[in-house]
C-alpha positions as CSV (number, residue, x, y, z in Angstrom):
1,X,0.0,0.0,0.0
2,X,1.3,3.2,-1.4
3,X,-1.0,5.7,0.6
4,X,0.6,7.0,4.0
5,X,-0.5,8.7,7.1
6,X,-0.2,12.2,6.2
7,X,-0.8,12.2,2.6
8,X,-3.7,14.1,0.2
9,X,-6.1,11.6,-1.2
10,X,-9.3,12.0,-3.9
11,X,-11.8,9.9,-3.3
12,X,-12.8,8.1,-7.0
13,X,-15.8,6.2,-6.4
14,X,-19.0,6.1,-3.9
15,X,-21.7,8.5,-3.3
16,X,-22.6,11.1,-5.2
17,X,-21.6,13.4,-2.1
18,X,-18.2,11.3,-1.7
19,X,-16.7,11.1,-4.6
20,X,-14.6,13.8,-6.1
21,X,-13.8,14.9,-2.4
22,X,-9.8,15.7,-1.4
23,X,-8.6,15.4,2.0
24,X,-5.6,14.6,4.2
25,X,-5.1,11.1,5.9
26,X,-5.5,10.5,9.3
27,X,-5.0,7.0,9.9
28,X,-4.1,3.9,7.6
29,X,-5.5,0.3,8.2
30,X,-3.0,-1.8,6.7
31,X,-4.4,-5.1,8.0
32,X,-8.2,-3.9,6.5
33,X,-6.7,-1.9,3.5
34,X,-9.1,1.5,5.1
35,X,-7.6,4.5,5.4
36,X,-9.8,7.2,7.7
37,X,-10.0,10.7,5.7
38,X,-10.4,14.4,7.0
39,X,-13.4,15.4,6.3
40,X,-15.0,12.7,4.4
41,X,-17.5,9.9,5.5
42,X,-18.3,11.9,9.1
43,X,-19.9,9.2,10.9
44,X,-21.2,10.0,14.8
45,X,-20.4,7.3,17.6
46,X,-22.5,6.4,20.6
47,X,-19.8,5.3,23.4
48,X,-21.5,3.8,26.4
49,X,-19.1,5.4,29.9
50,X,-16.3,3.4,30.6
51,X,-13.8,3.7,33.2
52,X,-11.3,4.3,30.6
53,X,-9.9,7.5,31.0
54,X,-10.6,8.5,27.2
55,X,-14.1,8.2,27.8
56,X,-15.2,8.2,31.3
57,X,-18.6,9.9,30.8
58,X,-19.5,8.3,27.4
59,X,-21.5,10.2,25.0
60,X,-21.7,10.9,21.2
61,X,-18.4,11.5,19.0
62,X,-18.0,13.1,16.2
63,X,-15.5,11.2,14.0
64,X,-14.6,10.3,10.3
65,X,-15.3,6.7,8.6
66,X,-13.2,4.9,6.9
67,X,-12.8,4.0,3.1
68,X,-11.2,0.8,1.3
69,X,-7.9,1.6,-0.4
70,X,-8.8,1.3,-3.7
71,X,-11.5,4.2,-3.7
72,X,-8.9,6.2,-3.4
73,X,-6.0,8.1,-5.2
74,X,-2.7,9.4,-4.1
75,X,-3.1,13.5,-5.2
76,X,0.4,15.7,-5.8
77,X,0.6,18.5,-4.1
């Protein structure tokens, strides 16, 4: 997998509302072949409290999906 933390990506298939969107990576699955772009498939979590310290009251987070490698492609800056 060419595609790297840090990188700008175009989305290049999907939705109508998806595709044809640029953003930075955030994260990179390498096991899945996702990577988790800024800005594009925002998706809100429902965490139950946990005694976890990143989430010790629970809630609703707002947070970005993530999309299979190969509908997406590496952009030049």
């Amino acid at each position: 997998m060419k595609i790297k933390k840090g990188d700008t990506v175009q989305v290049i298939t999907g939705s109508k509302d998806r595709k044809g969107q640029i953003g930075k990576v955030l994260e990179v699955d390498r096991e899945r072949e996702r990577v988790k772009i800024e800005n594009v498939a925002p998706v809100k979590r429902h965490i139950k409290p946990q005694k976890s310290k990143k989430y010790p009251e629970g809630g609703i987070i707002n947070d970005f999906g993530t999309i299979h490698v190969s509908n997406v492609k590496l952009v030049k800056e």
